[in-house]
DSSP file (Angstrom, degrees, kcal/mol; ACC not computed):
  #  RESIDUE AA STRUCTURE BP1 BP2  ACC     N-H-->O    O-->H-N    N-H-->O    O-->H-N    TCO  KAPPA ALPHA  PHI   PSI    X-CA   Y-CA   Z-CA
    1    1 A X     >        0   0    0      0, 0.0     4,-1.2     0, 0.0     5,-0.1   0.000 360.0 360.0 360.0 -38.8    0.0    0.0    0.0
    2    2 A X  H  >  +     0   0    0      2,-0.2     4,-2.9     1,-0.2     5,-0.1   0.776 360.0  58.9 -98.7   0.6    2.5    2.4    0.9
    3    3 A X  H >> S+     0   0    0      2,-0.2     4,-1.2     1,-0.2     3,-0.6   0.952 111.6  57.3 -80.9 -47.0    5.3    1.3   -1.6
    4    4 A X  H 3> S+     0   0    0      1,-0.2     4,-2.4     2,-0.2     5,-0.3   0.881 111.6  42.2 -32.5 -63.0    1.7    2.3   -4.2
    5    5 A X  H 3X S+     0   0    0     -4,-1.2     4,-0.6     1,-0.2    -1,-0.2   0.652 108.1  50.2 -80.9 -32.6    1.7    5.4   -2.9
    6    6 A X  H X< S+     0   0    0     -4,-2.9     3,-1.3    -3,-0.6     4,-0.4   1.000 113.1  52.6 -60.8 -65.0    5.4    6.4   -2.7
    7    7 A X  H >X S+     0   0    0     -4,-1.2     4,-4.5     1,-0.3     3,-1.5   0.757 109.2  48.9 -49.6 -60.1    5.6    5.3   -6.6
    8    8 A X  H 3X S+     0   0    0     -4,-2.4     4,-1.2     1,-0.3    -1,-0.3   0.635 109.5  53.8 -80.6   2.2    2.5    7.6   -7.6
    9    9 A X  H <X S+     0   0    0     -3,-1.3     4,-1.0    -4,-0.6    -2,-0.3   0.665 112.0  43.2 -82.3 -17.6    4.0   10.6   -5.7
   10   10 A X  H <> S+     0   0    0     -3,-1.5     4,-3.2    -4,-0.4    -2,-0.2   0.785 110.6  54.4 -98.4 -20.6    7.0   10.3   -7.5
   11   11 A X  H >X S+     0   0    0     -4,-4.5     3,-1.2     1,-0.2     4,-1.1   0.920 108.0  55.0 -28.1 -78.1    5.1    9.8  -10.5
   12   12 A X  H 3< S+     0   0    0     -4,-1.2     4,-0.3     1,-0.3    -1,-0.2   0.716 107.2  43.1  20.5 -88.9    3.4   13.0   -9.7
   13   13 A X  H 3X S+     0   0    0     -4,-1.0     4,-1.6     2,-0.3    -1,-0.3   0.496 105.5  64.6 -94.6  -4.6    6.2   15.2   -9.4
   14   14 A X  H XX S+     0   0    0     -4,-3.2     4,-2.1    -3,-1.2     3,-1.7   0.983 110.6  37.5 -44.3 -85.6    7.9   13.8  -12.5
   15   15 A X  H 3X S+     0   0    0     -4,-1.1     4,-1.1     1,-0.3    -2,-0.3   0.433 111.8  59.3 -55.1 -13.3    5.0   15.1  -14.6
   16   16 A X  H 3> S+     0   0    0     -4,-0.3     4,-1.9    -5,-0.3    -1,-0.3   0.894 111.4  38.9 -97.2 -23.7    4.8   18.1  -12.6
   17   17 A X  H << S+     0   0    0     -3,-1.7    -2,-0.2    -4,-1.6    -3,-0.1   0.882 113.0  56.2 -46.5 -46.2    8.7   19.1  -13.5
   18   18 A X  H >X S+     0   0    0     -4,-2.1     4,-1.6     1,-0.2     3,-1.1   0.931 112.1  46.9 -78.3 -25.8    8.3   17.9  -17.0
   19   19 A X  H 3X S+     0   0    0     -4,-1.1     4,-2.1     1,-0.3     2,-0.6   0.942 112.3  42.4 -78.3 -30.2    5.3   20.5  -17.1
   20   20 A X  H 3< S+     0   0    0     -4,-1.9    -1,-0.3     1,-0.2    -2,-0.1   0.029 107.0  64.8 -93.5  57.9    6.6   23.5  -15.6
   21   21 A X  H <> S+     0   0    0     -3,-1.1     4,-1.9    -2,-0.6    -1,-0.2   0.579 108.1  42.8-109.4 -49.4    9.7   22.9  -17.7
   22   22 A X  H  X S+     0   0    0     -4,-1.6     4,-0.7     1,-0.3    -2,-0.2   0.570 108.1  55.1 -71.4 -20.1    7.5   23.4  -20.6
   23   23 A X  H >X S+     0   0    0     -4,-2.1     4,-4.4     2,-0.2     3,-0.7   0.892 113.1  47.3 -50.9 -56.7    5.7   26.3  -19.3
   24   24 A X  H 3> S+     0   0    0     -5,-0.4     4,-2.3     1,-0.3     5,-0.3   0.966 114.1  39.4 -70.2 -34.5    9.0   27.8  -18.9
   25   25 A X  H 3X S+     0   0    0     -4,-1.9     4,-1.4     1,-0.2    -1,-0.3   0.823 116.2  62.4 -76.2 -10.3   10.8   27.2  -22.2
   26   26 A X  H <X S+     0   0    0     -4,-0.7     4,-1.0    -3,-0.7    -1,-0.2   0.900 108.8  31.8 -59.9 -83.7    7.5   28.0  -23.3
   27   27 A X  H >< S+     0   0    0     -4,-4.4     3,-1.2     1,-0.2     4,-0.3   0.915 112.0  70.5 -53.3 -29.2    7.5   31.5  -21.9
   28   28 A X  H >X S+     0   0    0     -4,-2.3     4,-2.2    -5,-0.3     3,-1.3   0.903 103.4  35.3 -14.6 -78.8   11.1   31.6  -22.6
   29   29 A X  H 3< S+     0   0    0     -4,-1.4     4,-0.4     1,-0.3    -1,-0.3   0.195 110.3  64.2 -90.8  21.3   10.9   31.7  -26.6
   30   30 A X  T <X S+     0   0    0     -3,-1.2     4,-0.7    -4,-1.0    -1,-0.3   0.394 107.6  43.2-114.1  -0.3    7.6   33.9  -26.4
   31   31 A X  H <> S+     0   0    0     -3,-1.3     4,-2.4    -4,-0.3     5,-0.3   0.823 117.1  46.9 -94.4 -61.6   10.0   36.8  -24.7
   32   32 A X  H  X S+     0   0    0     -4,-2.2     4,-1.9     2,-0.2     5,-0.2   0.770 115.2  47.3 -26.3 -87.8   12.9   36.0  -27.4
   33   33 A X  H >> S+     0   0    0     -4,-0.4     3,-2.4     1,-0.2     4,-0.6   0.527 114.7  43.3 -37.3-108.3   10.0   36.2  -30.4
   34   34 A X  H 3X>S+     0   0    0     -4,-0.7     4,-3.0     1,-0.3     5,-0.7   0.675 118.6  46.8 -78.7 -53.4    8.4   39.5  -29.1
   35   35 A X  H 3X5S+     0   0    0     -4,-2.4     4,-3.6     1,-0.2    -1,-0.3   0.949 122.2  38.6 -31.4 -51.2   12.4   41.2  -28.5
   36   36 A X  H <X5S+     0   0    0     -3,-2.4     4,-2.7    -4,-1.9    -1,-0.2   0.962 111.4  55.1 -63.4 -29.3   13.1   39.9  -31.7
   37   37 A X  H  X5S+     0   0    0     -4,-0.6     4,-1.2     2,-0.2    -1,-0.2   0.870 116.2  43.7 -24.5 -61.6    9.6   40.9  -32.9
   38   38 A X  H >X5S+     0   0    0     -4,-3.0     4,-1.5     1,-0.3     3,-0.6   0.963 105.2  52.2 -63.9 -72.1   10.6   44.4  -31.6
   39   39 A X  H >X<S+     0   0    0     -4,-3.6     4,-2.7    -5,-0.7     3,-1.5   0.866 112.7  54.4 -35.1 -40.4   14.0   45.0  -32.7
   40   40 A X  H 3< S+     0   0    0     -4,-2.7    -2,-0.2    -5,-0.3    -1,-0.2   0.794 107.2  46.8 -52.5 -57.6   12.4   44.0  -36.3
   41   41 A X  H << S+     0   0    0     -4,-1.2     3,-0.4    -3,-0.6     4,-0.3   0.293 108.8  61.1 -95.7 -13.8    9.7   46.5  -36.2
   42   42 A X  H X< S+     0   0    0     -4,-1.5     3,-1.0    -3,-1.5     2,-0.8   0.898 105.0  44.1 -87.7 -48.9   12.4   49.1  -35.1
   43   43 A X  T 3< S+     0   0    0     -4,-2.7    -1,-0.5    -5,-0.3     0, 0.0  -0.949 113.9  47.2 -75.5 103.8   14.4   48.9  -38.1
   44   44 A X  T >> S+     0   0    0     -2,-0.8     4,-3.3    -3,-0.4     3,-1.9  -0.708  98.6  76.2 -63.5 -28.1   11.5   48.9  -40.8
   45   45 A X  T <4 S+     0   0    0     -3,-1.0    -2,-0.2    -4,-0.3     5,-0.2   0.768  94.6  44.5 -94.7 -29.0   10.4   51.6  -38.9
   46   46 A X  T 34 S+     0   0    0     -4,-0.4     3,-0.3     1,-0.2    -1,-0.3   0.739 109.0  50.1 -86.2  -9.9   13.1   53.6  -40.5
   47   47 A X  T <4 S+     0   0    0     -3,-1.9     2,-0.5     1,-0.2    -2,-0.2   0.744 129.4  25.5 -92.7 -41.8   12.6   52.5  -44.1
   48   48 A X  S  < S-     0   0    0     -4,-3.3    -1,-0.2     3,-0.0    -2,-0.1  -0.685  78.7-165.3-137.5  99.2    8.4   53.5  -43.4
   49   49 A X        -     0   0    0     -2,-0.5     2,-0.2    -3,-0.3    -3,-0.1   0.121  26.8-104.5 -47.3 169.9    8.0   55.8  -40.9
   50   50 A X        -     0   0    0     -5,-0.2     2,-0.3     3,-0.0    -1,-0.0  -0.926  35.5-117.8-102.6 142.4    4.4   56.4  -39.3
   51   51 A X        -     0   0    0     -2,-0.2     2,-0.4     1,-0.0    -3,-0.0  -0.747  28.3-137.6 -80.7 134.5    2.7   59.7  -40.6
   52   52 A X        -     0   0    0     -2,-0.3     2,-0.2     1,-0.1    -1,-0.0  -0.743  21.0-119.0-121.7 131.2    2.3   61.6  -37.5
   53   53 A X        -     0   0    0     -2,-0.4     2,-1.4     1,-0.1    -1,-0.1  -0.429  21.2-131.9 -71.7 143.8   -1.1   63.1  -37.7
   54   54 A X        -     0   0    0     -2,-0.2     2,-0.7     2,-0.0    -1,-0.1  -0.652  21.4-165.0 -90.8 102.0   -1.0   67.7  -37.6
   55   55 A X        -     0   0    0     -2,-1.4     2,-0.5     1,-0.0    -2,-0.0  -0.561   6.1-152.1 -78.1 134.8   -3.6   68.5  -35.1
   56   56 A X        -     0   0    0     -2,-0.7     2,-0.2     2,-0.0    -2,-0.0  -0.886   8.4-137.6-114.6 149.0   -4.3   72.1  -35.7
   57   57 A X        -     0   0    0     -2,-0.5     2,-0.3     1,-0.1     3,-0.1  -0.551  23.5-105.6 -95.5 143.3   -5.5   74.2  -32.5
   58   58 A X        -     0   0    0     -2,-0.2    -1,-0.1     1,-0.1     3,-0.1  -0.529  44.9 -97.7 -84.0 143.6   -8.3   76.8  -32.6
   59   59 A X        -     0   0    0     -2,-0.3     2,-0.3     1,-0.1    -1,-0.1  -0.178  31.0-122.0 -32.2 128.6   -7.2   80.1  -32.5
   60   60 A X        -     0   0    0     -3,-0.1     2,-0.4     2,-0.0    -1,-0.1  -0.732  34.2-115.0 -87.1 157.5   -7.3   81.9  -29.0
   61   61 A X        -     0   0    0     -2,-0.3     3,-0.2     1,-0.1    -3,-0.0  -0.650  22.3-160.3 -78.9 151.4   -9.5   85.1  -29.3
   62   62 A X  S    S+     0   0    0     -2,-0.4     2,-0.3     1,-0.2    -1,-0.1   0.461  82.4  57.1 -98.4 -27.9   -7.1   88.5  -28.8
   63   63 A X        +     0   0    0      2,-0.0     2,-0.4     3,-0.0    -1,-0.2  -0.383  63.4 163.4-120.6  68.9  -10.4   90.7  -28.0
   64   64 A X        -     0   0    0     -2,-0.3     2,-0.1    -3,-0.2     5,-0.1  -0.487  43.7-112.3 -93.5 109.2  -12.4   89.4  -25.2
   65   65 A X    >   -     0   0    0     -2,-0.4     3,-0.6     1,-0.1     4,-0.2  -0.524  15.6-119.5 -70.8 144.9  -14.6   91.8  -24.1
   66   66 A X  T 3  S+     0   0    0      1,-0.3     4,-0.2     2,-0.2     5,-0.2   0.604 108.7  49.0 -57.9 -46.4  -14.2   93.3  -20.7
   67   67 A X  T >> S+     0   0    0      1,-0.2     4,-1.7     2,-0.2     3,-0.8   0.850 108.1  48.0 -84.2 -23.5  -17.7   92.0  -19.6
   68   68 A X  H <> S+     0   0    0     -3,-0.6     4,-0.8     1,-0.2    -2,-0.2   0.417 109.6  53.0 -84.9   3.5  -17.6   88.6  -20.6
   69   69 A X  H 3> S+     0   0    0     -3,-0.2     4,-1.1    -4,-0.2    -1,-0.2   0.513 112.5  46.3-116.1  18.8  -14.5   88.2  -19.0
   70   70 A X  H <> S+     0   0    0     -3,-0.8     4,-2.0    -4,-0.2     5,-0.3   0.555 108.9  50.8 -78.0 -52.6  -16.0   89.6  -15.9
   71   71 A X  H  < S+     0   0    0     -4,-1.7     3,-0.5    -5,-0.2     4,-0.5   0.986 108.2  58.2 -56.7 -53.3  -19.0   87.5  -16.2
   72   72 A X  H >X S+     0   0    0     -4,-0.8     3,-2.4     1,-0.2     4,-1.5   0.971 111.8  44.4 -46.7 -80.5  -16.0   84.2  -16.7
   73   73 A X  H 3X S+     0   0    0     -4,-1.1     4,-1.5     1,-0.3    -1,-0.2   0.352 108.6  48.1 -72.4   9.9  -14.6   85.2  -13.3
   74   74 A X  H 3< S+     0   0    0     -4,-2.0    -1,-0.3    -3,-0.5     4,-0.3   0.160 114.1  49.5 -82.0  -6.1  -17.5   85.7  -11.1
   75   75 A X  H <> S+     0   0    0     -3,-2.4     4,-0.7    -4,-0.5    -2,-0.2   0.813 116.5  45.5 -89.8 -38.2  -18.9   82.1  -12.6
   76   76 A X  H >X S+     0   0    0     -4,-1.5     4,-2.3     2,-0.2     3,-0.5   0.995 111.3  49.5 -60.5 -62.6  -15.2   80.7  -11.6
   77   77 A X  H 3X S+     0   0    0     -4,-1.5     4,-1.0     1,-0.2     3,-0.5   0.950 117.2  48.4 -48.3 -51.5  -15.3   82.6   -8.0
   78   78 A X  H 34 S+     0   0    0     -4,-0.3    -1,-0.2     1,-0.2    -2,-0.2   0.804 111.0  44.3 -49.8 -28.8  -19.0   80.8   -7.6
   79   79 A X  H << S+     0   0    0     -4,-0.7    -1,-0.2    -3,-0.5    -2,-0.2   0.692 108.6  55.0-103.9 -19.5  -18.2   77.6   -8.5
   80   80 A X  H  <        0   0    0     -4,-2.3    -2,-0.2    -3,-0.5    -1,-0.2   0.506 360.0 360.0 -89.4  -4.7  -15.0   77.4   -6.4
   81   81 A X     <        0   0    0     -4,-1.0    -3,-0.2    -5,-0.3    -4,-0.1   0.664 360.0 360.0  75.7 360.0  -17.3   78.5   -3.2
């Protein structure tokens, strides 16, 4: 009974080494692949750059009338209590 039991415990931790061996070489060559991945994707990056979009910004207005920017900071002072 117990020489059964020794046998499927080492059983057991055989198969549980040979799996996280393969979980590791596993994860192993999926960090290689994405460096190499990377490095790859930096050099084409120089042969086609990405078109970097032009956001264009609205104008600020220059002539703000005197009461509406009166009006702005008594709505500010109010809302700040």
């Amino acid at each position: 009974m117990i020489e059964n039991f020794v046998e499927n415990l080492e059983i057991g931790i055989i198969l549980m080494l040979i799996g996280m061996g393969v979980v590791f070489s596993f994860l192993y060559i999926l960090v290689l692949a994405m460096r190499v991945m990377s490095k790859f994707v930096i050099y084409l990056n120089k042969f086609f750059p990405e078109a970097v979009p032009v956001v264009e910004k609205a104008g600020k207005r220059s002539n703000v009338a005197e009461e509406e920017a009166i009006a702005v900071a008594i709505a500010v002072a109010k809302a700040r209590g």
